[in-house]
N, C-alpha and C positions, 0 to 999 in steps of 0.2 A: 832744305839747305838755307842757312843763313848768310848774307854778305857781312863779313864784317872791317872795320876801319879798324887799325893798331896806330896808337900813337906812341912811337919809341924806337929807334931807327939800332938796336943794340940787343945783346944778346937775351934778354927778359921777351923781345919780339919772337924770337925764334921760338923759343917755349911757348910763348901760347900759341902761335902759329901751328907749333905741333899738335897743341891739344885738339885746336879750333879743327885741322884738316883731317884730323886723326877720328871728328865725329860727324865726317861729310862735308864740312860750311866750309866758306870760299872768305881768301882775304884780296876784300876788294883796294884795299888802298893802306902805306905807311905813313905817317907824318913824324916829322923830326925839325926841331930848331934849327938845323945847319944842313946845308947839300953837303952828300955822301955819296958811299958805295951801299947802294939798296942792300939792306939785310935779306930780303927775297928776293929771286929772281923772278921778272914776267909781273912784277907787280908796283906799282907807279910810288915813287919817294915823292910824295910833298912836304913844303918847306913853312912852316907855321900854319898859322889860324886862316892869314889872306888865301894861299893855296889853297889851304881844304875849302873855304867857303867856292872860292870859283868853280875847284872840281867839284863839290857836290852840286853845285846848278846845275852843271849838265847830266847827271845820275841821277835818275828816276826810283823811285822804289824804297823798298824800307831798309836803313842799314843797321847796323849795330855796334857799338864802340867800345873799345876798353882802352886801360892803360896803362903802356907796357916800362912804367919807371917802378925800381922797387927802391930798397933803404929808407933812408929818411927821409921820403918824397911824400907823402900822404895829403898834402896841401897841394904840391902840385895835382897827384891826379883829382882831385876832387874839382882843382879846376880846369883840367881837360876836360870832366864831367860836363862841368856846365857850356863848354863851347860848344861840346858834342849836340846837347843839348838845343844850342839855338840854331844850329843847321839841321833838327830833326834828325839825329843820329841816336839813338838810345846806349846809354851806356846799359849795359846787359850782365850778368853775376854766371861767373864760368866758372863747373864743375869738371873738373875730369873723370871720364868714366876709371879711372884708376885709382879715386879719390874714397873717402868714404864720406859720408854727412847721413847724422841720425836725422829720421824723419821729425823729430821734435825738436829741432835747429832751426836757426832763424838767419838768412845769409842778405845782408845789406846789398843795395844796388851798386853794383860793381866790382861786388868780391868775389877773388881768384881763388878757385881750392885746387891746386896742385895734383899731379900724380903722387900716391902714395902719401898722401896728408891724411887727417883725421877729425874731423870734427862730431864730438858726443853730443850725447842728448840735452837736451835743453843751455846747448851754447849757441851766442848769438853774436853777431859781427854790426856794426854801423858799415857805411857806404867807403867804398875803395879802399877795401882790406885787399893785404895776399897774407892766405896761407899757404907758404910753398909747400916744395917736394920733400916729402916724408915728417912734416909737423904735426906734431897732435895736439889739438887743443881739445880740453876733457870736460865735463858735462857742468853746465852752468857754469859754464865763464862769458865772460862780457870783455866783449872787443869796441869799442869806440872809432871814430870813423878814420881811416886813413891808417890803421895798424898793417904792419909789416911782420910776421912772423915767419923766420928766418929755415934756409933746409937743416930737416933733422932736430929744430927744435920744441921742448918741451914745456908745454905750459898746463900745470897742473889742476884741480875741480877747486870749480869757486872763484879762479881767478879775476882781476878785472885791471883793465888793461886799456888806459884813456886813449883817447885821437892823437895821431900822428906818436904813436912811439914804435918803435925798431927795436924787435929782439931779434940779436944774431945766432946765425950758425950753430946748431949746437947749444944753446943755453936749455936751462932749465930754470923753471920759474916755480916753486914751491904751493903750497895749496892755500888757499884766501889771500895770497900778496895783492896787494895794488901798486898799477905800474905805472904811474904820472903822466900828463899832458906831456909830447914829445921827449921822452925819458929814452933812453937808448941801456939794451943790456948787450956787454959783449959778447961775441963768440965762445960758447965755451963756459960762459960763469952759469954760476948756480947761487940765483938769488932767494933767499932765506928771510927777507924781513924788507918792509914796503920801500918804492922808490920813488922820491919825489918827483914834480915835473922838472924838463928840461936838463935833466941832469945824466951823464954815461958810469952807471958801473961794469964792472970788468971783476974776474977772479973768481977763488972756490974759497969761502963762501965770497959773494960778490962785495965790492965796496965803490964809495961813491969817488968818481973823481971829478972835476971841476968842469973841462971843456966837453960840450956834447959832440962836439965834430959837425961836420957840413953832411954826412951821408954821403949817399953814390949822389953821382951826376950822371944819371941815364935819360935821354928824350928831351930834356929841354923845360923852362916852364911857357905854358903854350899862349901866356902874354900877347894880342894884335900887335902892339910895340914892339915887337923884333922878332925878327924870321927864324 
């Protein structure tokens, strides 16, 4: 049994929480930028970076960390990663036994694979991916650190797919595209030909529109400067 921290006080906690209990491990503790109503019951809300460091001085033992922001957060948790880090918290790469991942995959430190996701052979993630519930990403694709691949979406062999971009819901992403530094594809589109960085298409076939959007605002970014 693993203890493990969740940083993210909102409904992506709940989900791994499922996963996490669903394979024995215990959640020892949430962290979230604001005081709230505990997403868990029976398990302690802390409030930034100063909280957790106080509570882990008095917790003894090895913990484990992930984190629970999805969308266009990918910078955030990368630095959750590192805070986790300096209170000797490991951030840890969670599989669901619901999941699939070929044995000649490569999964980054801190990547989420969902129930009912897919990951083929010879595809490979950088550190604080999700691939959520029911995505398939198909053999020799390249994820870059902080990717968000969205439920039920489609990304096709060959793909490659920079840090911090957000495919939503539903999209498909066609075979050898490349999907830009922080590029966002909508809900739903079906992208056919490369997308630059920081830019959101949307549509069938997809097109580029101008504003990339701010993403979810789930957990906070876990900054010592503000609670």
């Amino acid at each position: 049994m693993t203890d493990w921290v969740i940083w993210g006080n909102a409904g992506h906690a709940l989900v791994l929480a499922d996963v996490l209990e669903g394979q024995g491990d215990r959640i020892a503790a949430i962290v979230d930028r604001v005081r709230g109503t505990p997403t868990l019951r029976d398990v302690p809300l802390l409030v930034g970076a100063e909280e957790l460091t106080a509570w882990r001085a008095d917790v003894a033992g090895h913990l484990a960390g992930v984190a629970a922001i999805g969308g266009h957060r990918g910078r955030d948790r990368l630095a959750i990663h590192e805070v986790f880090r300096e209170l000797s918290i490991a951030p840890r790469t969670l599989v669901s036994r619901d999941a699939s991942v070929s044995g000649s995959a490569a999964l980054g430190v801190g990547t989420q694979v969902l129930p009912g996701s897919v990951v083929a052979a010879r595809a490979s993630t950088g550190e604080a991916c999700i691939i959520n519930h029911r995505a398939s990403v198909d053999h020799e694709c390249v994820l870059g650190r902080g990717v968000h691949i969205s439920p039920g979406a489609t990304i096709a062999g060959l793909v490659r797919v920079h840090d911090f971009a957000w495919i939503g819901a539903g999209a498909t992403v066609l075979p050898r595209i490349s999907i830009g530094e922080g590029a966002v594809v909508g809900a739903g589109a079906v992208v056919t030909r490369d997308v630059p960085p920081g830019v959101t298409v949307v549509g069938v076939p997809a097109g580029r529109q101008v504003d990339p959007g701010s993403g979810s605002d789930q957990g906070g970014h876990p900054s010592r400067s503000k609670a």
